[in-house]
C-alpha positions as a LaTeX table, in Angstrom:
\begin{tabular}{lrrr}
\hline
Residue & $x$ (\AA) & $y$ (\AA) & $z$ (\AA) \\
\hline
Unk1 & 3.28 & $-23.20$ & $-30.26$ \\
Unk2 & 1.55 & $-22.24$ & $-27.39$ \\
Unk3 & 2.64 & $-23.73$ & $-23.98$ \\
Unk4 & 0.63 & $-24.66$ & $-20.77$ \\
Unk5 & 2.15 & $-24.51$ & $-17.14$ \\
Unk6 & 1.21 & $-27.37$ & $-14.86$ \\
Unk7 & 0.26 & $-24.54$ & $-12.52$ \\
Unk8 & $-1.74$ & $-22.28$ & $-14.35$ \\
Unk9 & $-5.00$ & $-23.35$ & $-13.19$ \\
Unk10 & $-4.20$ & $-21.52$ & $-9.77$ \\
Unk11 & $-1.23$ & $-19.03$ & $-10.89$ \\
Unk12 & $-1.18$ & $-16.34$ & $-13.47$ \\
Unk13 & 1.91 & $-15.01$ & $-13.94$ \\
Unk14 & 5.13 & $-17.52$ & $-13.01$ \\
Unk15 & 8.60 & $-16.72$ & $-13.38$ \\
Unk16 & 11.27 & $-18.84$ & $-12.93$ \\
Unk17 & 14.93 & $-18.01$ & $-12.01$ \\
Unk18 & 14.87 & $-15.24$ & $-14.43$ \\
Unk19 & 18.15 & $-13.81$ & $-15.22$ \\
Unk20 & 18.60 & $-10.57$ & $-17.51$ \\
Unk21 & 21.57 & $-8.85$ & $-18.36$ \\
Unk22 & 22.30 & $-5.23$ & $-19.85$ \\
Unk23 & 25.82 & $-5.04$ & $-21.47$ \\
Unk24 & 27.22 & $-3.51$ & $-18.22$ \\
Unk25 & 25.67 & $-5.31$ & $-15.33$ \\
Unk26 & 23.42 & $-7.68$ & $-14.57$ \\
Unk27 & 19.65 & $-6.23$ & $-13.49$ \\
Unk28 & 17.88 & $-9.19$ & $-12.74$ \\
Unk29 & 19.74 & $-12.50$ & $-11.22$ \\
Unk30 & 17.47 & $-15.67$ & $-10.42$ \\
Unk31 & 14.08 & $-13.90$ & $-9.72$ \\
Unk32 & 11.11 & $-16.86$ & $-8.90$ \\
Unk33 & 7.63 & $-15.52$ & $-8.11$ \\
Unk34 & 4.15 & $-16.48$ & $-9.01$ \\
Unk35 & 1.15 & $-14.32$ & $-9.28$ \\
Unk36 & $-2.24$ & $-15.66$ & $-8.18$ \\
Unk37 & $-5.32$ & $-14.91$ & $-10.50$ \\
Unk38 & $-8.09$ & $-12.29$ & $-9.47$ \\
Unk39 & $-5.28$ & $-10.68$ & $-7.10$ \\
Unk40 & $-3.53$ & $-7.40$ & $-6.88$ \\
Unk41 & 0.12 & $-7.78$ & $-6.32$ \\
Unk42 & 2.70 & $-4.69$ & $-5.15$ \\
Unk43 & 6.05 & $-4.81$ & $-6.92$ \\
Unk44 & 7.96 & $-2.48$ & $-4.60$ \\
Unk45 & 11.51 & $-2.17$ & $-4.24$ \\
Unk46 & 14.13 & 1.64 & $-4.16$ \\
Unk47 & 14.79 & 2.81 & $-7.44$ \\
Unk48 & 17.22 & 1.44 & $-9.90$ \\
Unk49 & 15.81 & $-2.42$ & $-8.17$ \\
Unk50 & 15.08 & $-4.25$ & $-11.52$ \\
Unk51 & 10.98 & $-3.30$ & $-11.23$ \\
Unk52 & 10.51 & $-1.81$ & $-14.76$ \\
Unk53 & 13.16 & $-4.48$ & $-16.30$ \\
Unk54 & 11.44 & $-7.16$ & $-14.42$ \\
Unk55 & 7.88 & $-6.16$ & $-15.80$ \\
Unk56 & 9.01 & $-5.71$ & $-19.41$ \\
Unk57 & 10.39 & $-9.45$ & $-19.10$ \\
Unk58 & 6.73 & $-10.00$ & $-18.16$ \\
Unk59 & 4.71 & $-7.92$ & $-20.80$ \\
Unk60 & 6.93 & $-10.16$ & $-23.42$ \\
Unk61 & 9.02 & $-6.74$ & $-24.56$ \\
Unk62 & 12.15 & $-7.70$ & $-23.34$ \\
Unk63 & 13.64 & $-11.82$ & $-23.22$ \\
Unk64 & 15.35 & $-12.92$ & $-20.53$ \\
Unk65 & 19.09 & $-14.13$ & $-20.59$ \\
Unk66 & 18.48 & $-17.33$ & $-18.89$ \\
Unk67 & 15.10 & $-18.57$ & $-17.06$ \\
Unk68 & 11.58 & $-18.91$ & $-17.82$ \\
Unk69 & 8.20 & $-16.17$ & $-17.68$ \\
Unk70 & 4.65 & $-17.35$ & $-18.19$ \\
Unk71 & 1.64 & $-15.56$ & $-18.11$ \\
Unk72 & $-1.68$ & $-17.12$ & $-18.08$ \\
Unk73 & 0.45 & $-20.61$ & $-19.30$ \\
Unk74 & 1.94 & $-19.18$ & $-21.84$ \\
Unk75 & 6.14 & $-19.02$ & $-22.34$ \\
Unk76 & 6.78 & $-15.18$ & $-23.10$ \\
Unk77 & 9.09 & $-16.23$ & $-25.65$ \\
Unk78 & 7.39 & $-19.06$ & $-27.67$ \\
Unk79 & 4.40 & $-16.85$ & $-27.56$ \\
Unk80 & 4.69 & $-13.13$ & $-27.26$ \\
Unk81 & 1.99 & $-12.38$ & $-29.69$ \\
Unk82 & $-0.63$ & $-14.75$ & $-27.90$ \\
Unk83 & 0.61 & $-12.74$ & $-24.40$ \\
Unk84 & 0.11 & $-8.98$ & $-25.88$ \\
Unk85 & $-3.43$ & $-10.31$ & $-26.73$ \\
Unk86 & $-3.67$ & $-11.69$ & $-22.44$ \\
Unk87 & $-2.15$ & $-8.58$ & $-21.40$ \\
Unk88 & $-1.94$ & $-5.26$ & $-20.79$ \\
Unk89 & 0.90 & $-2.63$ & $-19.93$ \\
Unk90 & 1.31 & 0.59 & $-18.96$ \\
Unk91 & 4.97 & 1.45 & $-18.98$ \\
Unk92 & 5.99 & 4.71 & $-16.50$ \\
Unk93 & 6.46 & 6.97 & $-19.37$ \\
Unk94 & 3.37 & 6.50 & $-21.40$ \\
Unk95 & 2.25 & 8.10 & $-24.85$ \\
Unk96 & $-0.86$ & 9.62 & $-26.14$ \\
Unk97 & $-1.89$ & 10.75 & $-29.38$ \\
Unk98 & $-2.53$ & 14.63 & $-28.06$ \\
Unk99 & $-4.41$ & 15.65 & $-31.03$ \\
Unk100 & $-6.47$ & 12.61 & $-30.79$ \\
Unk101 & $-10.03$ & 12.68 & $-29.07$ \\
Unk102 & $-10.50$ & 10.24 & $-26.34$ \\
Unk103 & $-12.97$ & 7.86 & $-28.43$ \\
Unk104 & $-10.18$ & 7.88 & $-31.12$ \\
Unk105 & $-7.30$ & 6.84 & $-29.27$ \\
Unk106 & $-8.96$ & 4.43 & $-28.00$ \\
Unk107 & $-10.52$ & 2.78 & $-30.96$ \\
Unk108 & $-6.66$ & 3.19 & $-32.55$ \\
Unk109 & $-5.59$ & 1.27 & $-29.26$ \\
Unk110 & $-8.04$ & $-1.68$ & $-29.67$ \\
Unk111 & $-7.78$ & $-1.90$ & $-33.31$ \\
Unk112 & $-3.63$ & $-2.41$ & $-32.33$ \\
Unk113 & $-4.73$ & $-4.94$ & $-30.20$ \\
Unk114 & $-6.50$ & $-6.85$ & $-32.49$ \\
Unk115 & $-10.40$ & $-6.01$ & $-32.13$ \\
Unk116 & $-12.63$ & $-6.52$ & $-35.05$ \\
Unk117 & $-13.56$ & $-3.42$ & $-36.82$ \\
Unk118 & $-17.34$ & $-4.38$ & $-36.25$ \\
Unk119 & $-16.50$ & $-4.83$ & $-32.26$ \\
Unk120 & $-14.58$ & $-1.88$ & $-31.45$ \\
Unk121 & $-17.48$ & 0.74 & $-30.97$ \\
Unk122 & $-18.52$ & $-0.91$ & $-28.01$ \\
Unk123 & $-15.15$ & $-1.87$ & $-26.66$ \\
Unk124 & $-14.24$ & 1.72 & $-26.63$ \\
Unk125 & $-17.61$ & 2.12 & $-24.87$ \\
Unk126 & $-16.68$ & 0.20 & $-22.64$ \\
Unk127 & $-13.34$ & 0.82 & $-21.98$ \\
Unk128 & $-14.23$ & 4.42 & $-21.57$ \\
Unk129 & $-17.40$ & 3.72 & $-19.01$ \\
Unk130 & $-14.42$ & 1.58 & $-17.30$ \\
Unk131 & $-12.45$ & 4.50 & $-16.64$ \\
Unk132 & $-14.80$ & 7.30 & $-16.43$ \\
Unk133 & $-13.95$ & 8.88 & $-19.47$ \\
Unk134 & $-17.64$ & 7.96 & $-21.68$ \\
Unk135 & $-18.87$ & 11.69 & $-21.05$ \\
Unk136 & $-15.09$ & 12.96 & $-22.87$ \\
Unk137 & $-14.99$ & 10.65 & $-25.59$ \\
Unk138 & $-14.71$ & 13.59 & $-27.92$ \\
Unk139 & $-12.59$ & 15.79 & $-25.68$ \\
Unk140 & $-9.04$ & 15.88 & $-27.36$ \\
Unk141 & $-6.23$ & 13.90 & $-25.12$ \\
Unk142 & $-3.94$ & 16.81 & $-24.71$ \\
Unk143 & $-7.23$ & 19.32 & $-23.17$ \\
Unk144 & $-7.31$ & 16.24 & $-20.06$ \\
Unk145 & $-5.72$ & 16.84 & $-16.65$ \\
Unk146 & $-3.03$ & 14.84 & $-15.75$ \\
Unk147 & $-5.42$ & 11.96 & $-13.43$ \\
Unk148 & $-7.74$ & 12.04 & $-16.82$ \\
Unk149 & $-4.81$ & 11.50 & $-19.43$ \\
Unk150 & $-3.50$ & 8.57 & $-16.53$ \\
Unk151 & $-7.11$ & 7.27 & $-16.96$ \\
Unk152 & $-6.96$ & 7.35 & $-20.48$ \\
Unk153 & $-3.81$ & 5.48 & $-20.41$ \\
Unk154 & $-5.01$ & 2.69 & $-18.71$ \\
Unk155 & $-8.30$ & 2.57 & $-20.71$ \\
Unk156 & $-5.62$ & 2.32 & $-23.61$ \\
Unk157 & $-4.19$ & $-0.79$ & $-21.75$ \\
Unk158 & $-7.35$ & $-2.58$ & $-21.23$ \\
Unk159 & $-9.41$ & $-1.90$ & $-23.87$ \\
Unk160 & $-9.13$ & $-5.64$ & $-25.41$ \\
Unk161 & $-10.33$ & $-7.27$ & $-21.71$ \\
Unk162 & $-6.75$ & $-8.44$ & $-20.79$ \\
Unk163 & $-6.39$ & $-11.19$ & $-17.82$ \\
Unk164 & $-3.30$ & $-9.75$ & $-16.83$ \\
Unk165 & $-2.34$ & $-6.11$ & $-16.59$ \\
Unk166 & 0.97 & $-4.28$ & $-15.21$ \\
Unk167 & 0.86 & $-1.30$ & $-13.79$ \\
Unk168 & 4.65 & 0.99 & $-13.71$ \\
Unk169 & 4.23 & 4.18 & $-11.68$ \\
Unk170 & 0.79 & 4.45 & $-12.22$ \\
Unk171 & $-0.13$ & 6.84 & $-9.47$ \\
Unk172 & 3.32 & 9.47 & $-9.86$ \\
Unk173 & 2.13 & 12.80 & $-10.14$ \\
Unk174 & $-1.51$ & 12.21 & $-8.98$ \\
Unk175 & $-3.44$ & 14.30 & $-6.63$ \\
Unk176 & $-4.47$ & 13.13 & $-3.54$ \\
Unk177 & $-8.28$ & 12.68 & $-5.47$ \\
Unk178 & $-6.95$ & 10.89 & $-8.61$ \\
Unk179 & $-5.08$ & 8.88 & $-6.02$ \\
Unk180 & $-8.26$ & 7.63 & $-4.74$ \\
Unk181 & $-10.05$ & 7.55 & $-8.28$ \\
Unk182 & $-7.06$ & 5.56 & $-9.93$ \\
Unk183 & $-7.43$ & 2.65 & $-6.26$ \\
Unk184 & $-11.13$ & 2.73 & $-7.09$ \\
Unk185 & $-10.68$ & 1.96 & $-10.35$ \\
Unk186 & $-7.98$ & $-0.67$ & $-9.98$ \\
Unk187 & $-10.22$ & $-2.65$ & $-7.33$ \\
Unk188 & $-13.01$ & $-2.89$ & $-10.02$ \\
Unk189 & $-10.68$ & $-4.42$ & $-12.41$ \\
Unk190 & $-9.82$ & $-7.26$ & $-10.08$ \\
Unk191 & $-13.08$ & $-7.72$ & $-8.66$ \\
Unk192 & $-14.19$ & $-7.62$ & $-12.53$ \\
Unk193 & $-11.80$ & $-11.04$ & $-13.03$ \\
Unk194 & $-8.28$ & $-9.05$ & $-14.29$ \\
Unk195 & $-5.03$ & $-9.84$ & $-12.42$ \\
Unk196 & $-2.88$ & $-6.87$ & $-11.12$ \\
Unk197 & 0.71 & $-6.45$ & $-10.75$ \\
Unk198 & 1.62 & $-2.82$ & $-9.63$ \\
Unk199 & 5.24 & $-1.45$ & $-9.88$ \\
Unk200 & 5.93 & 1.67 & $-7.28$ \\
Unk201 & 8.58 & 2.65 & $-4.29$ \\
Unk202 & 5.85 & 4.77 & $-2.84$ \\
Unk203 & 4.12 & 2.37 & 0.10 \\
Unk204 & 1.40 & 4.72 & 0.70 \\
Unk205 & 0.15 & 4.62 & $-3.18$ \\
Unk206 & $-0.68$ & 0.74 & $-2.61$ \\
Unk207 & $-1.85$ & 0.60 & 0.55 \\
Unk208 & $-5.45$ & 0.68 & $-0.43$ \\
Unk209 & $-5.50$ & $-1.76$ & $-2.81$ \\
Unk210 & $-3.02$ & $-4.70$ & $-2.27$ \\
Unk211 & $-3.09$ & $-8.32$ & $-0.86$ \\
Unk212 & 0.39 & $-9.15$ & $-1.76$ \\
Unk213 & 3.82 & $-7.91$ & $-1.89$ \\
Unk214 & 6.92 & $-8.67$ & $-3.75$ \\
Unk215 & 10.18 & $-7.03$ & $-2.79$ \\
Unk216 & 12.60 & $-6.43$ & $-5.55$ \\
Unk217 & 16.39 & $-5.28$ & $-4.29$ \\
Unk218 & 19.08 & $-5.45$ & $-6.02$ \\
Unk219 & 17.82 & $-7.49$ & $-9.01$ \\
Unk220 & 16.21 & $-9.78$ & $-6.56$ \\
Unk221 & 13.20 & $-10.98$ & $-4.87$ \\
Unk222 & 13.95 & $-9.72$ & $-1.17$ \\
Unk223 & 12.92 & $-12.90$ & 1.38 \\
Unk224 & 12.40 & $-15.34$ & $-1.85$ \\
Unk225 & 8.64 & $-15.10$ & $-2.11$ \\
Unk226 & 5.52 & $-12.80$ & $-1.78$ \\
Unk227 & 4.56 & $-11.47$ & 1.24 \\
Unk228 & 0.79 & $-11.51$ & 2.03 \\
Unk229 & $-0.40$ & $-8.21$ & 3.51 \\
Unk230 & $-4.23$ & $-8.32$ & 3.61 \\
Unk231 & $-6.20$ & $-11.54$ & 4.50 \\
Unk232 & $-9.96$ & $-12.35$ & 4.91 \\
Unk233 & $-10.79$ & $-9.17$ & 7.41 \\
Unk234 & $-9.20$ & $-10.24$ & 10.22 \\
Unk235 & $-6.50$ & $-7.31$ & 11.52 \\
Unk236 & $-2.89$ & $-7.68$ & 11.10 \\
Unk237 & $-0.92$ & $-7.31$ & 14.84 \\
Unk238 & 3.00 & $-6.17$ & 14.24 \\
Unk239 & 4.95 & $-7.35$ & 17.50 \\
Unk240 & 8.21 & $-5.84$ & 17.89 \\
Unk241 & 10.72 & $-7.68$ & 20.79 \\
Unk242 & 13.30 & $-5.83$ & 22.94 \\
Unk243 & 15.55 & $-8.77$ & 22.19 \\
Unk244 & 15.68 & $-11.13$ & 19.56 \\
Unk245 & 13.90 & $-14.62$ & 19.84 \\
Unk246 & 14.88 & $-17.51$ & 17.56 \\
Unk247 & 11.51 & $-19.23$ & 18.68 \\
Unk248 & 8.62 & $-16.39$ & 18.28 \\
Unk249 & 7.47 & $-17.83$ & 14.94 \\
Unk250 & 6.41 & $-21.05$ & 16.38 \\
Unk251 & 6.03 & $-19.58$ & 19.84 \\
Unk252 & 2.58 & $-17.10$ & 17.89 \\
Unk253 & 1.89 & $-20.11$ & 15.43 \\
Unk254 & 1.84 & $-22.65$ & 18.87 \\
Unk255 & $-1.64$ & $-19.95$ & 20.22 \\
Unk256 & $-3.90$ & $-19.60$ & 16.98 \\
Unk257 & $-1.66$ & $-16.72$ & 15.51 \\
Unk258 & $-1.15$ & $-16.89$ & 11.87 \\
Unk259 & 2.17 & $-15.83$ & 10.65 \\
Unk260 & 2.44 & $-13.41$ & 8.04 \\
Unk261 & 5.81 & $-12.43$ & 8.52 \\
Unk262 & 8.78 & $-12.86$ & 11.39 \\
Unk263 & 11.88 & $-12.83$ & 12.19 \\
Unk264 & 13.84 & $-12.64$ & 15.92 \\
Unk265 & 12.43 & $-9.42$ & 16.51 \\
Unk266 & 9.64 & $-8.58$ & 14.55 \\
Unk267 & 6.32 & $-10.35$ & 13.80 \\
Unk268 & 3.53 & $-9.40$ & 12.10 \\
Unk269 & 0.56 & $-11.77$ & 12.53 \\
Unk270 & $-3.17$ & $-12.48$ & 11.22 \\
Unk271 & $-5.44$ & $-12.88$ & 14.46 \\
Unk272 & $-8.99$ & $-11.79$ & 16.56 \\
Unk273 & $-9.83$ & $-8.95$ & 16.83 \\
Unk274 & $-11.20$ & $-10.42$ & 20.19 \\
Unk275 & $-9.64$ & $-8.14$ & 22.96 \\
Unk276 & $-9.66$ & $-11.61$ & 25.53 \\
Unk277 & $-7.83$ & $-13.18$ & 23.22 \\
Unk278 & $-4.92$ & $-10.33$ & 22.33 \\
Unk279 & $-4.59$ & $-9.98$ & 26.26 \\
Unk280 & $-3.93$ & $-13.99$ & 26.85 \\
Unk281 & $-1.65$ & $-13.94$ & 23.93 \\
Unk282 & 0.13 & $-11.03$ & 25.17 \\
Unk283 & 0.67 & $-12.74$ & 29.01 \\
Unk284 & 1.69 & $-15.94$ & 27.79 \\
Unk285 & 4.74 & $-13.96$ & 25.63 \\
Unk286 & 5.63 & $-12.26$ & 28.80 \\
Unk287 & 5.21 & $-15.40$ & 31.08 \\
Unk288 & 7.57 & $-16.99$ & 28.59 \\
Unk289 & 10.22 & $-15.06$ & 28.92 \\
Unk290 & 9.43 & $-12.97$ & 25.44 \\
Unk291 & 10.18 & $-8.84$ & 26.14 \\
Unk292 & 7.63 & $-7.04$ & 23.76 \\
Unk293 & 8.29 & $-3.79$ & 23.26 \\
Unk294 & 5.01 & $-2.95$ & 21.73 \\
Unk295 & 2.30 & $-5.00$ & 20.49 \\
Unk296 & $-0.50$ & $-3.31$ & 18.40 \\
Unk297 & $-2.63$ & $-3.34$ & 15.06 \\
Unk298 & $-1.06$ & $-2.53$ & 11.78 \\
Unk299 & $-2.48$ & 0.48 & 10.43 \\
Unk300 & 0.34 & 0.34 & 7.64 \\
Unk301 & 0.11 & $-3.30$ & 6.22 \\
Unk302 & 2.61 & $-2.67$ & 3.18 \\
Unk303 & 4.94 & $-0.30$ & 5.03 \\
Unk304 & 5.26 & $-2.92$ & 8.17 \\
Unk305 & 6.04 & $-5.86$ & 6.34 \\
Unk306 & 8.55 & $-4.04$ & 3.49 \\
Unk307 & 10.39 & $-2.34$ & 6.44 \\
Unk308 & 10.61 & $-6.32$ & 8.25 \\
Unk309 & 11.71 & $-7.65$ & 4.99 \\
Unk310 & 13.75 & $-5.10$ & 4.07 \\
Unk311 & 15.79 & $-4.85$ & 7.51 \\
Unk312 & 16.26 & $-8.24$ & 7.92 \\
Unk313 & 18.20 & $-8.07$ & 4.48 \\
\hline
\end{tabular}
């Protein structure tokens, strides 16, 4: 029986002090995180961190040893047949049918999914147009190039209108323009309703297209929550201090600054882009006694706040 979260109205994805265990260590130990709906959420972490166990836990594949996974409401091991039907996954090492033409494995993918036999002409349509495959429907899937096959992949993955869809690797062995084809794409998912969780330890690869950031090390959640790294347009300052400061949190939160991240030496803040305003902030850290090293805007939203996190673990 199907399962509703009190939470669900405003979270997509919730997991709950998940624990999993291979026979020979222990991959994931008391991960928490929520997901917010219509968002695109980084899972970043070095190699070997628990990402791909973590998302299998999530796409209902794998159960947990101890803890709890949701998506859209639903428990991921009371109902992993009413998840595969909210979801979509595309695992890092991915399979297509190379024989098959375009239009063909993707009718075979939403027929797996469940998609009346009367309905899937136009979801393939669809899924096709989605990914900018609808002029190669009958081109074979082993004649595509390797940012074509990825698209095909993912038009594999959505093809039955998921609300929630995880993303491993998705841009390894792109070109810089497939790169930039497979961001495009994943921004029109979101903005088209879907929620996004991308796995990757490549910064740059997210940059374009993420609000949020969860860092995975070690089998857990690095700093105990997300980390927001985009906002409503206003620019993201990164302040670094000669010496550490117990008080610059509050000290930036005291003027107008909003707080995206900090610790004693590092802050990284949401604020005006008014130049008055960055210059009175500025004196009042140095008339307090504050020695900034460098104050500027974050061109690198991802990289400044992972390498924070990350070096205050």
């Amino acid at each position: 029986m199907a399962v509703r979260t009190a939470d669900s109205r405003t979270s997509m994805i919730d997991v709950e002090d998940l624990v999993y265990e291979y026979p020979a260590s222990r991959a994931l130990s008391g991960v928490s995180l929520h997901v917010a709906a219509g968002t695109i959420t980084a899972l970043v972490g070095p190699n070997g961190a628990g990402k791909t166990t973590l998302l299998r836990c999530l796409a209902a594949l794998d159960d947990p040893f101890s803890g709890r996974v949701s998506i859209d409401g639903l428990d991921t091991v009371a109902s992993p047949r009413e998840i595969h039907a909210r979801l979509g996954y595309l695992p890092d090492f991915y399979g297509l049918y190379d024989e098959l033409s375009v239009r063909r494995c993707l009718t075979y993918a939403a027929l797996a999914h469940g998609i009346a036999s009367g309905l899937t002409a136009a979801a393939v349509e669809k899924a096709a147009q989605r990914v900018g495959l609808l002029d190669r429907l009958e081109t074979r899937a082993g004649e595509l190039s390797r940012g074509s096959r990825q698209r095909l992949a993912i038009g594999q993955s959505i093809v039955h209108e998921p609300k929630v869809l995880l993303l491993d690797e998705p841009a390894a062995g792109l070109d810089p323009q497939a790169r930039r084809d497979l961001s495009t794409l994943l921004l029109q998912l979101r903005d088209a309703g879907m929620t996004l969780l991308v796995s990757s330890h490549i910064l740059a690869e997210l940059e374009d297209y993420c609000s949020e950031m969860i860092i995975i090390e070690g089998g857990r959640i690095a700093g105990g929550k997300a980390i927001k790294v985009r906002d409503d347009g206003r620019p993201r300052y990164l302040i670094e201090l000669a010496t550490a400061r117990s008080d610059l949190r509050d000290f930036l939160a005291a003027r107008g600054a909003e707080v995206a991240d900090a610790d004693q030496i590092h802050a990284v803040i949401l604020f005006t882009r008014n130049p008055g305003a960055r210059a009175k902030l500025l004196r009042e850290l140095i008339a307090a006694g504050f020695e900034v090293a460098s104050f500027g805007e974050s061109t690198k939203a991802l990289e400044d706040a992972y390498f924070a996190q990350v070096g205050r673990s």
